[in-house]
C-alpha positions as CSV (number, residue, x, y, z in Angstrom):
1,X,0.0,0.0,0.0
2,X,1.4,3.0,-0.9
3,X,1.1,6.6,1.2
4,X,-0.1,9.7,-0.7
5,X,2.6,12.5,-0.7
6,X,0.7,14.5,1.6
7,X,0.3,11.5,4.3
8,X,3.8,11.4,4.1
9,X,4.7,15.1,4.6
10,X,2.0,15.4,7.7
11,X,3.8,12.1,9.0
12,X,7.1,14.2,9.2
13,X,5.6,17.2,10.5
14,X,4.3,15.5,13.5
15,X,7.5,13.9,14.6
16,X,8.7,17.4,14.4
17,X,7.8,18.1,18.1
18,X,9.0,15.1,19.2
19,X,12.4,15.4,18.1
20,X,12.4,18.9,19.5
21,X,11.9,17.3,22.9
22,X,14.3,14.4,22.8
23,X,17.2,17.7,21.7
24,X,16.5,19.4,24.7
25,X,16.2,16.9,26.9
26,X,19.8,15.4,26.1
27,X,21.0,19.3,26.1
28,X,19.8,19.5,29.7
29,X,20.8,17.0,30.8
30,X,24.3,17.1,28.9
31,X,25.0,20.9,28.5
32,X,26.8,23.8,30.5
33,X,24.6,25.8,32.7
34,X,24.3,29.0,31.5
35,X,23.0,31.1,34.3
36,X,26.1,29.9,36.5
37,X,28.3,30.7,34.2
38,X,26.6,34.4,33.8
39,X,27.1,34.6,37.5
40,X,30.5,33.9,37.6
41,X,31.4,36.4,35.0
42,X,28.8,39.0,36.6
43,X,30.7,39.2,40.0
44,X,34.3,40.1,38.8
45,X,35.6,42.7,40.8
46,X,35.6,46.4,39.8
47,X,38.7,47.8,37.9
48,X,41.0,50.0,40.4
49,X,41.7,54.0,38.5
50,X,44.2,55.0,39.5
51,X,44.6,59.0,38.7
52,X,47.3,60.9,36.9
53,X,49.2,63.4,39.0
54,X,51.5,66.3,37.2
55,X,55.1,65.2,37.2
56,X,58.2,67.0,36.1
57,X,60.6,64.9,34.2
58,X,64.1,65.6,34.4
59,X,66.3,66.4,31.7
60,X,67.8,63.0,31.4
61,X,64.5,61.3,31.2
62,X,63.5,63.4,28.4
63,X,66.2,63.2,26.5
64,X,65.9,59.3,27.0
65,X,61.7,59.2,25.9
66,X,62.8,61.2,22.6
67,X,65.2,58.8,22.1
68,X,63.1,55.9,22.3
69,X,60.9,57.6,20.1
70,X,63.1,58.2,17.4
71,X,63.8,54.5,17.4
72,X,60.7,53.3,17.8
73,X,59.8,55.7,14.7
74,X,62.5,54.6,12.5
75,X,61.2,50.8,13.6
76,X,57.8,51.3,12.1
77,X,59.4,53.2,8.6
78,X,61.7,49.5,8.4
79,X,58.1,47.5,9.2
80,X,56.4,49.9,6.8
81,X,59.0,49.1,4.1
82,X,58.8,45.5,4.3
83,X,55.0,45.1,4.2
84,X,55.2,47.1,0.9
85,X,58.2,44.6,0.0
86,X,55.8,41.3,1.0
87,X,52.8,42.9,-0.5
88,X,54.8,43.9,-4.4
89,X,55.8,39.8,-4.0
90,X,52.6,38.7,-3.5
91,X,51.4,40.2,-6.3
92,X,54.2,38.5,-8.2
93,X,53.4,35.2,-7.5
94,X,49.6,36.0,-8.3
95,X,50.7,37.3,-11.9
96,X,52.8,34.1,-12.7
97,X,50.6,32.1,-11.2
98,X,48.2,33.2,-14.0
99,X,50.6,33.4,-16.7
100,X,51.4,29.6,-16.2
């Protein structure tokens, strides 16, 4: 005997509900609980400001921070350099890549 399309369709539908059931059940019983975990990450301590006085540096100090900062700017000009260099042989490959 065979089953009209519809029969069949209606069939499926049904079962729906119960395999909606069966899911949860084996998540509840298998899965992380959510509202502890929301708990835990609710009652983190507060962050600690801490608040910027004026300071004087000395002389030395200064001379030391520009110094640093002439490095660290001729450090990003090398890094800048070499991206364009990696980038330009990218490209490269990608061209003969397609030529081949």
């Amino acid at each position: 005997m065979a089953y009209s399309e519809t029969r069949i369709v209606i069939g499926g539908l049904a079962h729906v509900p119960v395999l909606i059931f069966i899911a949860n059940f084996v998540k509840g019983k298998f899965g992380i609980k959510t509202e502890e975990t929301k708990d835990t990450v609710v009652k983190g301590e507060p962050v600690k400001i801490i608040g910027v006085k004026d300071t004087v540096v000395k002389e030395g100090k200064a001379e030391a921070i520009k110094e640093i900062s002439s490095k660290l700017d001729s450090i990003e000009k090398k890094a800048d350099k070499l991206y364009e260099k990696v980038k330009k042989k990218k490209k490269d490959k990608k061209k003969k890549k397609k030529n081949n």
